[in-house]
ZAMARGU-4260 file (C-alpha; in steps of 0.2 Angstrom, whole numbers, plus 5000, padded with zeros to 4 digits):
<rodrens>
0) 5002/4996/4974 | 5001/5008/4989 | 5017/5020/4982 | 5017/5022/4964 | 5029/5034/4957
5) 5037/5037/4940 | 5051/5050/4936 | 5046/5060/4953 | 5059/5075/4951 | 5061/5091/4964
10) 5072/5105/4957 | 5075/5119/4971 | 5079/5134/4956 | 5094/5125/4949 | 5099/5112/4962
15) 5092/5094/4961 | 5081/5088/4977 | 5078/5071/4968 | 5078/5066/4949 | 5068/5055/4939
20) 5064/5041/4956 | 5053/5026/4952 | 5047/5014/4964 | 5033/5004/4969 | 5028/4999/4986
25) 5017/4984/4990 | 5003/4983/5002 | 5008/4975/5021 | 5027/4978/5015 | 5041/4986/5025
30) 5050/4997/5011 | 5068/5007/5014 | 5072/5021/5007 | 5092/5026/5009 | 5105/5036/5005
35) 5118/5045/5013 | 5114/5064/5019 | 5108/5077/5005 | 5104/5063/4994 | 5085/5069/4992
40) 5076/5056/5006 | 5067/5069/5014 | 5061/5078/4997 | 5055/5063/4992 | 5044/5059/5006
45) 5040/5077/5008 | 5033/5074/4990 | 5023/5061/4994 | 5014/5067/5009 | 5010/5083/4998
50) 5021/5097/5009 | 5031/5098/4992 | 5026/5099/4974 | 5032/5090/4962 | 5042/5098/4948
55) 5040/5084/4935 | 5036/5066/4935 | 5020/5056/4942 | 5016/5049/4962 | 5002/5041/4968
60) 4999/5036/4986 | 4986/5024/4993 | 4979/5021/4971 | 4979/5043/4972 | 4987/5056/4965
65) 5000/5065/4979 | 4990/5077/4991 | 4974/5069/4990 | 4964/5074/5004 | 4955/5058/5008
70) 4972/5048/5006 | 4979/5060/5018 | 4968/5053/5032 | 4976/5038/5029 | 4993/5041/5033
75) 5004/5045/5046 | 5019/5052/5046 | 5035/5055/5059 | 5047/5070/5051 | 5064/5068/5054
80) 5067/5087/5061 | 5050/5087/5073 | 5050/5099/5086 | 5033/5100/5098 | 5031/5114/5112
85) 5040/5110/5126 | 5025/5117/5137 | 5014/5105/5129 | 5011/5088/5139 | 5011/5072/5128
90) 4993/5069/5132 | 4989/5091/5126 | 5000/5086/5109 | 4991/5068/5104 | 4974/5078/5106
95) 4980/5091/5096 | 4987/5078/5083 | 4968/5068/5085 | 4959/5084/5083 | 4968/5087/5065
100) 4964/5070/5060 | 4947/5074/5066 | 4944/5058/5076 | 4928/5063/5088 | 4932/5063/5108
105) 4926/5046/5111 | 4938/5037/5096 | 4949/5051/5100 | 4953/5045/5120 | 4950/5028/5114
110) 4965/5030/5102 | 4977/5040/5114 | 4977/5025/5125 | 4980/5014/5112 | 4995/5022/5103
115) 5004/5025/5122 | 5000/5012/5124 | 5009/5004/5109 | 5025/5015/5110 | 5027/5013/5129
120) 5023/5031/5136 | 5008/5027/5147 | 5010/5035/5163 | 5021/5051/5156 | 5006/5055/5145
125) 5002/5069/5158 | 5020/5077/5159 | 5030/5090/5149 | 5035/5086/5133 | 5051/5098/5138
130) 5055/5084/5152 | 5058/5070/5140 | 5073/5063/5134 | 5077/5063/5115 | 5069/5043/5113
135) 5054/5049/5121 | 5053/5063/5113 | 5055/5054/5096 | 5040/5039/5104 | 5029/5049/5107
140) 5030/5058/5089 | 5028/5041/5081 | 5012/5039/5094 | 5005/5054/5084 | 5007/5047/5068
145) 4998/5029/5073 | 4984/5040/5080 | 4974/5039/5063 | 4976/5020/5063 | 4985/5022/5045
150) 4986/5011/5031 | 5004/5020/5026 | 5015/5026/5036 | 5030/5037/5032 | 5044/5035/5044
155) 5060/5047/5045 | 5075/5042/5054 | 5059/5037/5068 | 5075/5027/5077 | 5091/5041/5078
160) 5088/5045/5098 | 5084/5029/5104 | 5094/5015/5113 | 5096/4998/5108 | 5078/4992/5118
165) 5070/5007/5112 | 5074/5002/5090 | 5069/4983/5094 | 5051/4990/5103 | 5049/5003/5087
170) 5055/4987/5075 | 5042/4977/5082 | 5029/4990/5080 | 5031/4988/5061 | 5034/4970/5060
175) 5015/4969/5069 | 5009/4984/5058 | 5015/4975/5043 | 5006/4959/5052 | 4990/4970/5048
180) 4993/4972/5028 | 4997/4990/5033 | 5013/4998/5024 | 5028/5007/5030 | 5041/5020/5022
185) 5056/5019/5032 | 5070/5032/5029 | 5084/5027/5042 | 5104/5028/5042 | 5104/5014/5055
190) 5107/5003/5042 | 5108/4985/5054 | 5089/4988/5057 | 5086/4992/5039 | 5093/4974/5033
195) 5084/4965/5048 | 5066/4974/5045 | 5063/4977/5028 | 5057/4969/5014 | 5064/4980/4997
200) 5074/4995/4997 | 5081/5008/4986 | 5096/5016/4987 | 5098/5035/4981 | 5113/5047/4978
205) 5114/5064/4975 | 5095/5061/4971 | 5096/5048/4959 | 5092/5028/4961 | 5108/5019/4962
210) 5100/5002/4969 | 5082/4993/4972 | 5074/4978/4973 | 5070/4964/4986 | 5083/4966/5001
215) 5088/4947/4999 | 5093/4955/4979 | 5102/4969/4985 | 5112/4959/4997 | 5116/4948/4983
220) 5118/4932/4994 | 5135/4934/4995 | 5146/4928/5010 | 5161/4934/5014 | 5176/4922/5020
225) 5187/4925/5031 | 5201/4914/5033 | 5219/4911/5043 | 5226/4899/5036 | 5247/4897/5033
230) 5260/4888/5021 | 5248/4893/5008 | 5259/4891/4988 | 5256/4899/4974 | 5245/4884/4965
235) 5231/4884/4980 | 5232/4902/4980 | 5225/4900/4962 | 5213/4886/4965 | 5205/4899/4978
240) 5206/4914/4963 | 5194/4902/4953 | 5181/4905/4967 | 5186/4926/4969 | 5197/4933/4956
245) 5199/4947/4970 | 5204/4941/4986 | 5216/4946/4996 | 5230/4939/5004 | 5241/4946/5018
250) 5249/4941/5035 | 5242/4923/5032 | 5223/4931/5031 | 5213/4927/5016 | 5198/4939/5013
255) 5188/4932/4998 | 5168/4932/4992 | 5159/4917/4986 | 5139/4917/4980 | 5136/4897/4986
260) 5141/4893/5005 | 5143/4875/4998 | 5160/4881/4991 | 5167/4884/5009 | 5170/4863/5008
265) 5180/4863/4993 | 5191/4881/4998 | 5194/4869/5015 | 5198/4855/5005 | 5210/4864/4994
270) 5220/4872/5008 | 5222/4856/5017 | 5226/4845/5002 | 5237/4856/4994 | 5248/4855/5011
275) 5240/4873/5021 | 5238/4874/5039 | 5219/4880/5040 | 5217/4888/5058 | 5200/4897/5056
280) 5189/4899/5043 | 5172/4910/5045 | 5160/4916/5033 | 5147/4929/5035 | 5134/4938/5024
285) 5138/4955/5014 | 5130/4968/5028 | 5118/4979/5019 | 5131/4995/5025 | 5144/4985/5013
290) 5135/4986/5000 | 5125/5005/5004 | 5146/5010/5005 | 5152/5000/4991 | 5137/5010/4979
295) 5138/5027/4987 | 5158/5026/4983 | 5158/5018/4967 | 5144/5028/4960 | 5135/5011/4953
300) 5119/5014/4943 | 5108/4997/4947
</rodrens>
């Protein structure tokens, strides 16, 4: 495994960072790692990239213990609160970056190119990094973390300033790192791009492990029907209860979840046959944020 921990647990005197979190990533995996703000994401990572010690409980990055010197060389990692001197010029800051991974000048300019390369700064390598907008800003921290060509890489928020273009270019930077076998942490509270990119997730509260596992677990496989349909009596309303105990029924709009799209055909068939008018009926998968709310809300320990 790349990330290994067990029980990792941050107290700040009396107040809980994160208690008791137990994961493990897989090598050439996209892995999210949610919840809502103050839950402990950032503690956690901090952990793992050896800026915070642990108060109790076992990590291991990259087949290491936590802060390991050598592993460090082996990760990058974008902070979600970055700030770089606006008097620096992107190209003065990814030499900086390049000196403290120790690359020499050759691998070093080699690398620079490469990395503005990938996150589509080239050209504005040479201006302020106080001229920037936010996005590019937030590119060109993410071009220092790629600069030790990592094998993990921690990601916070690495999306929050950028437009729509700008989180499909960053997706497609880890899609092709995962395309490599190389790993990537991704902490983000866009939760759309969690579900498309990732592979497995964990979901904290109040620094505590509400959810995990494989995202197509998580999800449960569940769609939700939405359906307007009218003249609707009392027996095929029941019919349709066998399927969701729970739906709802209002202003001739049924809301209902079913685990097996196959059911759709029989909840049409029972509406028409048992004398409805079915107008529309559309089914769609639970969203990932319906299930982050549902779990945050409810308090659900899974």
């Amino acid at each position: 495994m790349v990330i290994e921990t067990e029980n990792l647990t941050k107290y700040y005197g009396n107040k809980i960072g994160c208690r008791d979190i137990t994961i493990s990533v897989g090598k050439g995996e996209i892995f999210g790692f949610l919840g809502p703000n103050g839950a402990g994401k950032s503690t956690f990572i901090k952990m793992l990239v050896g800026l915070l010690f642990p108060t109790s409980g076992k990590a291991f990055v990259l087949g290491k213990p936590v802060g390991d010197v050598d592993v460090r060389k082996k990760i990058g990692y974008l902070p979600e609160n970055f700030k770089y001197q606006d008097w620096m010029t992107g190209e003065d800051l990814l030499s900086f970056h390049a000196s403290l991974y120790k690359l020499d000048k050759k691998n070093a300019a080699a690398k620079m190119e490469e990395v503005l390369d990938i996150v589509k700064l080239k050209g504005h390598e040479r201006y302020r990094i106080g001229t920037y907008s936010k996005g590019m800003q937030q590119r060109i921290g993410l071009a220092c973390a790629l600069l030790p060509d990592p094998d993990l890489l921690f990601l916070d928020e690495p999306t929050s300033a950028l437009d729509p273009v700008g989180r499909k270019e960053v997706r497609d930077i880890m899609t092709k790192l995962r395309s490599m076998g190389k790993t990537v942490l991704l902490n983000s509270h866009l939760l759309s791009e969690v579900e498309i990119v990732c592979d497995s997730a964990v979901i904290i509260n109040k620094g505590s492990v509400i959810k995990r596992g494989k995202m197509e677990d998580i999800l449960e496989s569940k769609l939700i029907l939405e359906i307007h349909a009218e003249d609707l009596n009392s027996e095929v309303l029941n019919k349709l209860r066998d399927f969701d105990p729970g739906l709802t029924y209002s202003n001739n709009m049924i809301n209902m979840e079913i685990k097996d799209k196959d059911a759709t055909h029989h909840i049409a068939s029972i509406i028409i046959n048992g004398g409805g008018k079915l107008f529309e009926l559309s089914p769609r998968r639970v969203s990932l944020e319906n299930v982050f709310i549902n779990l945050v809300e409810g308090g659900e320990q899974r």
